[in-house]
Every structure is written in C-alpha cells, then in structure tokens.
C-alpha positions as CSV (number, residue, x, y, z in Angstrom):
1,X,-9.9,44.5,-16.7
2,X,-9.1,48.0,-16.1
3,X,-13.1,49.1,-15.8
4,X,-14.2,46.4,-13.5
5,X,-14.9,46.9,-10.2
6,X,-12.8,47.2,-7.0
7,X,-12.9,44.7,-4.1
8,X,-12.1,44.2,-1.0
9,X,-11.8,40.2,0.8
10,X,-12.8,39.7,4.7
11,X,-10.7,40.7,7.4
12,X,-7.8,37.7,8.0
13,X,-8.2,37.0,4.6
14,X,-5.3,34.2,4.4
15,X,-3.2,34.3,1.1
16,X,-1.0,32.1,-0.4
17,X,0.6,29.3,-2.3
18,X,0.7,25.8,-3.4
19,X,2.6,23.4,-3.9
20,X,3.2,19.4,-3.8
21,X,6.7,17.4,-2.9
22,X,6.9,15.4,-6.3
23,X,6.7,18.3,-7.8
24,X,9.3,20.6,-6.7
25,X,11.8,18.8,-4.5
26,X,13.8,16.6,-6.4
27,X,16.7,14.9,-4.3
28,X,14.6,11.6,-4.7
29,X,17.7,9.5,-3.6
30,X,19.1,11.6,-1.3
31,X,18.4,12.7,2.6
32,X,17.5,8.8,3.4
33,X,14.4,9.1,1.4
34,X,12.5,6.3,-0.3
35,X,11.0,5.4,-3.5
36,X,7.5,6.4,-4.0
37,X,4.8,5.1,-6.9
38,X,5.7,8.6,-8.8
39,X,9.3,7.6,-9.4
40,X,8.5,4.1,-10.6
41,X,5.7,5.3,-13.0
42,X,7.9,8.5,-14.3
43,X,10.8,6.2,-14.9
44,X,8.4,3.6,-16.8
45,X,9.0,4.4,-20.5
46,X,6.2,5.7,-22.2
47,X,4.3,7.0,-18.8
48,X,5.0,10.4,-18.8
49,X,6.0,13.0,-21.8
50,X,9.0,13.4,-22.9
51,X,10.5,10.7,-20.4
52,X,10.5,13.7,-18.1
53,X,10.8,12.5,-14.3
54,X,10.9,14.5,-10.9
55,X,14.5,13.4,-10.0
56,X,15.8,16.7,-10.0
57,X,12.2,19.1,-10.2
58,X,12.8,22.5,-9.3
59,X,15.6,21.5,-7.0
60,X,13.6,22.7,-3.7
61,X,15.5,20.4,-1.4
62,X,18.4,22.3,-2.1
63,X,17.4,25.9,-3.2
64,X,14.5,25.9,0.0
65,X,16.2,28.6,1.8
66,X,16.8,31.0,-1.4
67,X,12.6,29.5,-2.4
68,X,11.3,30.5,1.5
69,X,13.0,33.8,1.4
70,X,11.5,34.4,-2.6
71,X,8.1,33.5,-1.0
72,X,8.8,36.4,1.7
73,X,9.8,39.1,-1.4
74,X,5.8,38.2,-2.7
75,X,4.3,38.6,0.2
76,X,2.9,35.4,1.0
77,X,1.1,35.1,4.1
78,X,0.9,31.1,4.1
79,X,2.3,28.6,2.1
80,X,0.7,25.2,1.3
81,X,2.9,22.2,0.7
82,X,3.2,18.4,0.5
83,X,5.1,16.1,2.8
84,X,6.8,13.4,0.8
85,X,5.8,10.5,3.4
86,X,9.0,8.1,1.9
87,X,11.3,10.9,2.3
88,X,9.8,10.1,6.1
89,X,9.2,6.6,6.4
90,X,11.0,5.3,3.5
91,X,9.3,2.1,3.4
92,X,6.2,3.5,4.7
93,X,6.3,2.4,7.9
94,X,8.7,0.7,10.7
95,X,11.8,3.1,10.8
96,X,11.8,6.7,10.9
97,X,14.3,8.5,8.4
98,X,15.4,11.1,10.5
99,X,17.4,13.2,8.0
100,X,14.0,14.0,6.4
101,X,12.1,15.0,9.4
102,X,14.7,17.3,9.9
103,X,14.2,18.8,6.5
104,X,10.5,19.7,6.5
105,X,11.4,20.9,10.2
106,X,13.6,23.2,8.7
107,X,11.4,24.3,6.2
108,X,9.0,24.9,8.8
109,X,11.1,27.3,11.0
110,X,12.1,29.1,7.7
111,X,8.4,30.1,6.9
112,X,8.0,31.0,10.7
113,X,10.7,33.1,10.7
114,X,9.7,34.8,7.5
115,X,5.7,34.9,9.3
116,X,4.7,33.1,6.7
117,X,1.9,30.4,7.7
118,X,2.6,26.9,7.1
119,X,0.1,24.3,5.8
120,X,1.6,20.8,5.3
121,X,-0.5,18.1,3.2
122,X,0.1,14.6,4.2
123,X,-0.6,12.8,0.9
124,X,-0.7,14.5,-2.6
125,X,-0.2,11.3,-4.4
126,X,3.3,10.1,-3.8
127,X,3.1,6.5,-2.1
128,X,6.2,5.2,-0.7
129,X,6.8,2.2,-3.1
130,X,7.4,-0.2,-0.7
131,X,3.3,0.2,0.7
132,X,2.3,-0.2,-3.0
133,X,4.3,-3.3,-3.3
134,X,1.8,-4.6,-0.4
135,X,-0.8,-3.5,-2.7
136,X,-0.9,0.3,-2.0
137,X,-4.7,1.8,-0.9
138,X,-6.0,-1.0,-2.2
139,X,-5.1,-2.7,0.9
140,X,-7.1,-1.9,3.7
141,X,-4.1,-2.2,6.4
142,X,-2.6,1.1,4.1
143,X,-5.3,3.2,5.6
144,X,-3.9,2.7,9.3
145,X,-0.4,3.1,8.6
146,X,-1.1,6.7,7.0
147,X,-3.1,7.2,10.7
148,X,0.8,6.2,12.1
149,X,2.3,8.7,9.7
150,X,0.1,11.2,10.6
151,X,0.4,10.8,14.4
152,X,4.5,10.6,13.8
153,X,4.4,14.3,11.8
154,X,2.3,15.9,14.4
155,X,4.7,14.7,17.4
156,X,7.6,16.2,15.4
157,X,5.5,19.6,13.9
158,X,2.5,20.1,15.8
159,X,4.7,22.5,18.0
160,X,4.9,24.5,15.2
161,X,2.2,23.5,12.8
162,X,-1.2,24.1,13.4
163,X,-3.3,24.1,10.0
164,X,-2.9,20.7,8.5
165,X,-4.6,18.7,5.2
166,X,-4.7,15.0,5.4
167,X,-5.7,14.2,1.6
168,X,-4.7,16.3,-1.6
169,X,-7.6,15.5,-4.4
170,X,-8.1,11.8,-3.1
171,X,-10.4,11.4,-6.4
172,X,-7.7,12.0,-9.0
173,X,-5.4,9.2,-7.1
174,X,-8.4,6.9,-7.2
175,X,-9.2,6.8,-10.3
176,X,-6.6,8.6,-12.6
177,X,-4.0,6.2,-11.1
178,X,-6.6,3.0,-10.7
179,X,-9.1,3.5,-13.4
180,X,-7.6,5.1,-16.4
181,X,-4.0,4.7,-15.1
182,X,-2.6,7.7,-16.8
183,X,-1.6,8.6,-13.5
184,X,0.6,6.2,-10.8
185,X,0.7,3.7,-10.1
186,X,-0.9,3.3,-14.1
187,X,-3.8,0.6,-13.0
188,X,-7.2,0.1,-15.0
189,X,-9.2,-1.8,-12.8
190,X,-12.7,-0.3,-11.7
191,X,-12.8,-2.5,-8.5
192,X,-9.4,-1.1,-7.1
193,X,-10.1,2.3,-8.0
194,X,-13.3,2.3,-6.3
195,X,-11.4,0.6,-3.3
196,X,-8.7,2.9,-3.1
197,X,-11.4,5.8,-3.1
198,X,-13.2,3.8,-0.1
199,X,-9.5,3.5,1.7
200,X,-8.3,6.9,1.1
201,X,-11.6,8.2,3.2
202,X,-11.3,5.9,5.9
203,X,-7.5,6.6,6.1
204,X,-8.1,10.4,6.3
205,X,-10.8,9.9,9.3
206,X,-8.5,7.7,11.0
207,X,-5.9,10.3,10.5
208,X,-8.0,12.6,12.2
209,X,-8.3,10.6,15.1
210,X,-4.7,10.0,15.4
211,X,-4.1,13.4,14.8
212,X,-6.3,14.4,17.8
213,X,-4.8,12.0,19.8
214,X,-1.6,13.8,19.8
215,X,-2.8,17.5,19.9
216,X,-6.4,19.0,20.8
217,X,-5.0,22.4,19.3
218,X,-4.9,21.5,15.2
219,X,-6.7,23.1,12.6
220,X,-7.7,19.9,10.6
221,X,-8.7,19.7,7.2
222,X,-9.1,17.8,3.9
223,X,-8.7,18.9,0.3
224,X,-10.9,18.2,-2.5
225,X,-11.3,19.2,-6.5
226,X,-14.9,19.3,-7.1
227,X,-16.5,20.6,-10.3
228,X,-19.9,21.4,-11.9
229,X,-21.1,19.1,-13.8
230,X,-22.7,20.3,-17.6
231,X,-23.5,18.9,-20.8
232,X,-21.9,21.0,-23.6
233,X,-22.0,20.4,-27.3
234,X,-23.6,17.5,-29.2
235,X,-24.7,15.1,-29.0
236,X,-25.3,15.8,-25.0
237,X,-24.6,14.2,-22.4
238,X,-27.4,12.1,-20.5
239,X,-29.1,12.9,-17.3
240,X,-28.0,9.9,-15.9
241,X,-24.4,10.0,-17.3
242,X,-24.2,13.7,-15.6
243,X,-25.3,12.3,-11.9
244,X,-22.8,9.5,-12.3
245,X,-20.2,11.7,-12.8
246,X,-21.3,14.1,-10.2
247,X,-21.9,11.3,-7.7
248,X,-18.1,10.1,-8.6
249,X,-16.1,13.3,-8.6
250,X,-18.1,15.2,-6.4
251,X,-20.9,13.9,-4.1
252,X,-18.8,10.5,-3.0
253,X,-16.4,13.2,-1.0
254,X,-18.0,15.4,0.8
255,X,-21.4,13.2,1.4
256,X,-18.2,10.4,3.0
257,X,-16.6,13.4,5.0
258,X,-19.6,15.3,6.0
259,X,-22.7,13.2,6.4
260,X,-21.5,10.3,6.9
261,X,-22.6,7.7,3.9
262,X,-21.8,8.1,0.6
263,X,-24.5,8.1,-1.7
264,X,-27.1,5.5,-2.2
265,X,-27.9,6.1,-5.6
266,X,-24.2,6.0,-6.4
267,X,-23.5,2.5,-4.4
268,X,-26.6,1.8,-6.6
269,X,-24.7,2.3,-9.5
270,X,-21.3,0.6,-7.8
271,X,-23.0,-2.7,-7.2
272,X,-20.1,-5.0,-5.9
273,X,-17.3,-2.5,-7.3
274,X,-17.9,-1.3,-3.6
275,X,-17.6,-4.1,-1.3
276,X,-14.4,-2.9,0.7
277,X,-16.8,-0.7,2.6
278,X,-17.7,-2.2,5.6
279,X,-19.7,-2.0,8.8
280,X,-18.4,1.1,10.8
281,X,-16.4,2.7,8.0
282,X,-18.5,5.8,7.7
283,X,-18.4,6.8,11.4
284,X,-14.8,6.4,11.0
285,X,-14.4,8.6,8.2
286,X,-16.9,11.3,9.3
287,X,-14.9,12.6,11.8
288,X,-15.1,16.6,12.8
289,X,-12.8,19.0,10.9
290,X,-12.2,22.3,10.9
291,X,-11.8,23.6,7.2
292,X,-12.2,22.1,4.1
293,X,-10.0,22.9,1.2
294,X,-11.4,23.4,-3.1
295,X,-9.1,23.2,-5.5
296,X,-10.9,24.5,-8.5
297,X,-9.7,24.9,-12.3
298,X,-12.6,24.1,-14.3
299,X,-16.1,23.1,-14.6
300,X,-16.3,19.5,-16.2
301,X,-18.0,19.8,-19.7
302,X,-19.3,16.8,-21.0
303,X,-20.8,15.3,-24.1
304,X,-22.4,12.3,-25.5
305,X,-20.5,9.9,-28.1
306,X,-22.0,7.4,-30.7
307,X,-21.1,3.6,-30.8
308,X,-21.5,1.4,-28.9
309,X,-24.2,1.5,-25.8
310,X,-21.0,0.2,-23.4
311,X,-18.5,2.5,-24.4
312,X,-16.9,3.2,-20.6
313,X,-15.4,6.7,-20.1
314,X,-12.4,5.3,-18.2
315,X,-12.2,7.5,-15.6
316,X,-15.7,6.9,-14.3
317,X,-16.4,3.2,-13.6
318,X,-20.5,2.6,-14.7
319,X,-20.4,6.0,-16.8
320,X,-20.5,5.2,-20.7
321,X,-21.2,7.1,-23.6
322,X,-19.9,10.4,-22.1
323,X,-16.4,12.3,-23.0
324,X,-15.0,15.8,-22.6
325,X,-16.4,18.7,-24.7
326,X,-14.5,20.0,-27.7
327,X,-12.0,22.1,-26.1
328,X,-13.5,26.0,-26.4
329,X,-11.5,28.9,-28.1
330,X,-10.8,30.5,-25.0
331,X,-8.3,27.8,-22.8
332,X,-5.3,27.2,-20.6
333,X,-2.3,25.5,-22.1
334,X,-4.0,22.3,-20.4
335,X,-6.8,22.4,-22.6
336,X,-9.3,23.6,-19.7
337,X,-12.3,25.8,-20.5
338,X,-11.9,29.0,-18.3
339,X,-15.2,28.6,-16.5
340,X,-14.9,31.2,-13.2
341,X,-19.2,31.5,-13.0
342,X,-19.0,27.9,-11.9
343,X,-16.4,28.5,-9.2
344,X,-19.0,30.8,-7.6
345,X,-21.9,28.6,-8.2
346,X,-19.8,26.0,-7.0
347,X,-19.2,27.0,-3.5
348,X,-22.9,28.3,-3.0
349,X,-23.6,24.8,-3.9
350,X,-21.6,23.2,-1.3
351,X,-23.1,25.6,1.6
352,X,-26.6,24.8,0.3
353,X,-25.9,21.3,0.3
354,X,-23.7,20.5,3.3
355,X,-25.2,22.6,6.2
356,X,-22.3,21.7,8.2
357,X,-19.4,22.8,5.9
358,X,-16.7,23.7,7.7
359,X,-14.9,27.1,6.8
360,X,-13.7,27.0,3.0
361,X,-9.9,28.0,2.3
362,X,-9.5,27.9,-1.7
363,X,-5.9,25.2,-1.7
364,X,-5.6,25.4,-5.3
365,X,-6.6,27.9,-8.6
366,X,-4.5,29.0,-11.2
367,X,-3.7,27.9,-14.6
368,X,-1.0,26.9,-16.9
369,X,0.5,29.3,-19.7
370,X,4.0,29.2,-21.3
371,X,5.1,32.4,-20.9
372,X,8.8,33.1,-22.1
373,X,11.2,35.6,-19.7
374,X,12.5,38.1,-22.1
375,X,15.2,40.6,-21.3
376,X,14.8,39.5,-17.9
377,X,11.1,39.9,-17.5
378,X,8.3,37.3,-17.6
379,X,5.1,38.6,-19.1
380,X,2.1,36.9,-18.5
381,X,-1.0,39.0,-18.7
382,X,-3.4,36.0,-19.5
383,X,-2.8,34.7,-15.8
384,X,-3.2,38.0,-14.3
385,X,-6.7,37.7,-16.3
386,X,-7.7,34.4,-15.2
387,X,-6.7,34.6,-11.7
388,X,-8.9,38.2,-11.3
389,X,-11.8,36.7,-12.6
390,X,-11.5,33.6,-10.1
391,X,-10.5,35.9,-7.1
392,X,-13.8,37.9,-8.3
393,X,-15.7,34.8,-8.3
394,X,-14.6,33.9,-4.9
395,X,-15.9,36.9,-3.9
396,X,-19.3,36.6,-5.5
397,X,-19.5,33.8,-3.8
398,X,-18.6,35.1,-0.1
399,X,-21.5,37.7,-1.1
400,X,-24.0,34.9,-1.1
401,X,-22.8,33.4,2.3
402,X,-20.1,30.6,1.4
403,X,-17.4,31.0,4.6
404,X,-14.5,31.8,2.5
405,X,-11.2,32.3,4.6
406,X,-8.4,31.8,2.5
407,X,-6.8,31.9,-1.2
408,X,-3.9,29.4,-2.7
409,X,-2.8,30.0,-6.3
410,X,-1.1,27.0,-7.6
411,X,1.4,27.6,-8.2
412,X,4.2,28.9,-6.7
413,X,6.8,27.2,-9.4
414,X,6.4,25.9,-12.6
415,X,7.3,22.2,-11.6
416,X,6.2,18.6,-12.6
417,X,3.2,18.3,-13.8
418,X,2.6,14.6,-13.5
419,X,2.1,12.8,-16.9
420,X,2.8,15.7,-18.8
421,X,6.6,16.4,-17.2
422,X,7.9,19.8,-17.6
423,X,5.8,21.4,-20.7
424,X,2.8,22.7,-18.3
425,X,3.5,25.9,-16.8
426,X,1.2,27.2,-13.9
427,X,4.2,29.1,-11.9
428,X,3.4,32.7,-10.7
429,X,7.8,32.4,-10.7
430,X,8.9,30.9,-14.3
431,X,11.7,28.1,-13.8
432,X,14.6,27.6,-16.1
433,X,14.9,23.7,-15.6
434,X,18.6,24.0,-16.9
435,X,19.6,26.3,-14.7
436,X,17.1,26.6,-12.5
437,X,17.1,30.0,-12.4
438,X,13.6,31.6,-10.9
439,X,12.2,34.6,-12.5
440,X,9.0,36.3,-10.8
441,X,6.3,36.5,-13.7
442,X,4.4,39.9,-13.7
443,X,1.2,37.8,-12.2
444,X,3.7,37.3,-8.8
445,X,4.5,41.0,-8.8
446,X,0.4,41.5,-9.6
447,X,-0.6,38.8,-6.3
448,X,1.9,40.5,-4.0
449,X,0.1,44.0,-4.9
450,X,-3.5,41.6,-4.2
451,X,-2.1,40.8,-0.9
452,X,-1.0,43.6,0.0
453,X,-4.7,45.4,-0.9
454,X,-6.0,41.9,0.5
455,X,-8.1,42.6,-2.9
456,X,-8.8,43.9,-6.7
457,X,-8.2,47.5,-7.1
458,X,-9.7,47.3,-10.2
C-alpha cells in the first residue's frame, strides 16, 4: 500500500458512517417502542445463529451521547442512520409514540452540535409487527402508511434534517425476507416477494410526495445495493441466467426510480408473479430525487449447477441453474470476493445507463473481519486494505465522470448482523458485547486521518 499513489477527493467531499436501528439500538421494549418483523424472526428458534437477537445490540439507545461524541473524536462529517419506525408508531400507524420522536430528536441535536451531518433512513428492514400482521408490503395499503410516516418525521425533523433516504436495499427485503426467507419476516413465496418489491417502490415515490408536501427544502434520496453481474468458475453461468439476475438485483431499481417502468424483458420473465403493479404505479414511483445512495461490497459471481433443468436459485424467482461461485482465496469473514474493479465499473455503468442519475453518495462499503483488541489496541490492517482500494476505486470512477459526493463506511460498530447475530464484524470501533466496551480499530484512527486529508496519502 505504501507505493501506491496519493489522492485527493472533490471539494465538499462528505464523509461518514453507517448504521441501521436493529442493529445498534437495542431497548426494543423500552421508550414506548413496538415490535417489529426483526424481533419476531430473531426470537424464532433456529432463524438466526447462535439464537443471537438485537434486544440489547450495542446498547445505542443508551450509550448515544458517549457514541455521538466517539463519532466527533473520528472526525465524522455525517452520519447515516435508520429510524426504527415502531419505536415511532408502534403499531405502524394511528398513535404517535412520543417518547421515541424525542429520542431520534435528540440524537439529531447531538450530531448538530458536534457539526456532524445527519442522514436518517426511513426503512432498513425493521417493519413494525403489527403492519406485517395486516400482511406487511405485501399489502398494498402498507405503501401509504410509510407515505404517513414519512410526512410525520419530516414535521418533527425537517427543521433540522435536510438529507433524507426513504428505502435501505429495498431488494434484500424483497426477496431475502420473501423469497429465500433467510431474512424477516422468513417467507418463500415468489409472488409476495416480487409484490413486496413492487410495494416498496411505490411506497418510496409516495414518500417523496409526502415528503415534499411538508418541506420544498429536502435533499431526497433512495438507497440501493447493486452489483455486477459475472459468471465465474464452471460450469458457467448462462446468458440468460446472468440478465435475470441483473434485471432482479439491479435493473428493476433504478429503471422503477429513474425511467419510470421497470423492465420489459424482466416482467417478461415475471409473467403473473407481477400483477400488483397497476395502472399509474410507475409515475408514482418515479418521482424527482436529489441523490441516490450505492451500497457496494461485492460483485455477484455466479456459476452454473448440474441437475435438474428447474433447479430455482431461491433468491431469484425465474433464475434456475445458477449459484454463487466457490468462495476465492482472497475474502471477508462473510465469504465475499474482494472485487473493488467492479465498484468503479459499477458507477460508470450507472451514469452511462441512467442519463439522469442524480448525484451518487456511497451509503455503505466496508467489510467484516474479526479482529481481536489486544493490550488495548485493535489491529486490523486487512480493513485499512480493503477500504483504500474501494476509496481508490471511487475515485477512478469520479475520473471517468460518475458525480460522486460522498463516502459511508459501514460500519461505525460492530453490531447485529441479521441472520448471522453477533459473529460478523464490520466495525471501524470493535464492540465487547459483554461489556460493551468500544475500542477504535486502527482502520478508525486510519479514516479520521482520510478525512482529515479528504484522501489517500499514499
């Protein structure tokens, strides 16, 4: 690392970091908040490892003060988090819980006073249990009560808030929580997952709308986790099996957002698996927004399997015959490749393809690596590595004219990471969850020096 190359990011560059309410907060019966899908599927034996659940987290709803003033020591210009919407509306809609407004105010005025930029996500997965009971996304009605919750936070934060996300990777709570159900609410039905994809898009246009309604001053946005696509190892992957999946994970989102209609060959491939969408829908969802967020870990590497000609890959309803690649030599702790040439060609893609994408802030990148504290001290020199060659891919890709404005490494903590509970580590600060003691890894110390150069030195 030492012999490559200086560089320098764009004037206003915005840094930061990530994180998600289920993940961190804990406190899941306190403050007046409701149940949400993630604490009925964690505390479903057999869901997640270990029986791990996100009852107590990292213990932000109490330590927040102590966290807001840590995220001042690394320099953090902005600060991306999730708004639990039970801890809100605890049955979704109807009556507001005010104990937990008064919460995420507070957090709010902390950052401020600590000029730290907030950026609030409205849904990163954790529906209030009650809205599921009524059948969750899958219902269309669910759609216009998140436009309700959206115009409720920005009465009570748009004062202070400016730079807002609606969605939080609407495809992995689609179909990892309705087609493969290894995430909540643990469903395996094509049809809802598809649906629930369908709903999520409308409900983020109408949230726009509502949003606008309130306040013509927002920054709005939406955040999505698109990847290359790429056959790797043998036998290969089809053609076709590679532009379902792309038309699944990738084109479905930002075609929906950004032009308009989804894709015809994909609702080719949907047949009647995509009848919620009805007459209007798409001028609904394509409303104007000023950024767009990428969360980016990997490029998806697939390859072909032998059996039968129907085998389904579960998470990609009308795919068969395609799974993941052997996992390479070089990986995270999750098992991803480390893959930061596709970041770059990524992002060009997305200018070249969408010629009215919105400025790009990068929500999420980072990587999990269990890295022990020793004598006080929290060595981790593979992150360093991984996040300089993503920050250097960014880069590249600003040099070929991709609108880059901003940077989120997820994550701040090591927190819950969904199905797999507490073994996953992607914290730039290590958490002891016995203590919860935090302990700044060498990559925090390494990003606050980033920051402050607002780039690589090298």
């Amino acid at each position: 690392m030492s012999e490559r190359p200086s560089i320098q990011f764009p004037d206003d560059f915005l840094w930061g970091a990530a994180t998600a309410s289920y993940q961190i907060e804990g406190a899941v019966k306190e403050g007046g908040r409701g149940p949400s899908v993630w604490d009925d599927f964690s505390h479903t034996p057999g869901k997640v490892d270990h029986g791990h659940t996100g009852d107590i987290a990292c213990d932000h709803y109490h330590r927040v003060e102590a966290d807001v003033a840590l995220m001042a020591e690394l320099g953090l210009q902005s600060y991306r988090f999730s708004i639990s919407w039970s801890r809100i509306l605890p049955d979704g809609r109807g009556k507001v819980n005010a104990e937990g407004l008064a919460w995420y105010s507070r957090l709010v005025d902390l950052l401020l006073a600590n000029d730290i930029v907030p950026c609030p996500t409205l849904f990163h997965w954790d529906l209030p249990s009650a809205l599921e009971a009524s059948g969750g996304f899958r219902n269309r009605d669910t759609a216009s009560w998140f436009a309700d919750y959206a115009a409720l936070m920005t009465r009570e934060l748009g004062d202070r808030v400016s730079m807002w996300s609606t969605f939080n990777e609407p495809w992995c709570y689609a179909y990892l929580g309705h087609a493969s159900g290894v995430h909540a609410p643990g469903l395996q039905d094509d049809r809802a997952a598809v649906t629930v994809a369908h709903h999520e898009l409308l409900a983020h246009g109408l949230g726009v709308q509502a949003m606008r309604a309130e306040r013509n001053d927002l920054q709005l946005g939406i955040v999505i986790n698109p990847s290359p696509v790429k056959s790797e190892g043998s036998p290969s992957a089809s053609t076709d099996s590679m532009r379902r999946v792309d038309a699944i994970h990738n084109r479905w989102w930002f075609d929906g957002a950004l032009k308009g209609a989804y894709p015809a060959d994909l609702l080719d491939d949907l047949g009647p698996l995509a009848e919620a969408i009805q007459p209007g829908d798409n001028e609904q969802i394509a409303q104007p927004i000023d950024w767009i967020g990428i969360n980016y870990y990997f490029d998806l590497l697939l390859r072909g399997t032998t059996g039968p000609d129907d085998r389904p890959n579960r998470n990609y309803p009308t795919v068969t015959n395609v799974t993941d690649s052997p996992i390479r030599p070089t990986h995270t702790d999750m098992g991803w490749p480390i893959t930061p040439d596709g970041f770059t060609e990524l992002l060009v893609r997305l200018k070249d393809d969408y010629p009215n994408l919105p400025p790009v802030y990068v929500t999420e990148n980072g990587c999990a690596y269990d890295d022990p504290v020793i004598n006080g001290r929290c060595a981790d020199p593979r992150r360093i590595q991984y996040l300089d060659a993503h920050l250097r891919a960014v880069r590249d890709a600003i040099d070929e004219g991709v609108d880059v404005r901003g940077f989120y490494q997820w994550s701040l903590l090591d927190n819950f990471e969904w199905a797999l509970g507490y073994d996953k580590r992607f914290g730039i600060v290590h958490v002891d969850f016995d203590t919860m003691e935090r302990t700044p890894r060498d990559s925090a110390h390494w990003y606050r020096e980033v920051i402050k150069a607002n780039g690589l030195t090298g």
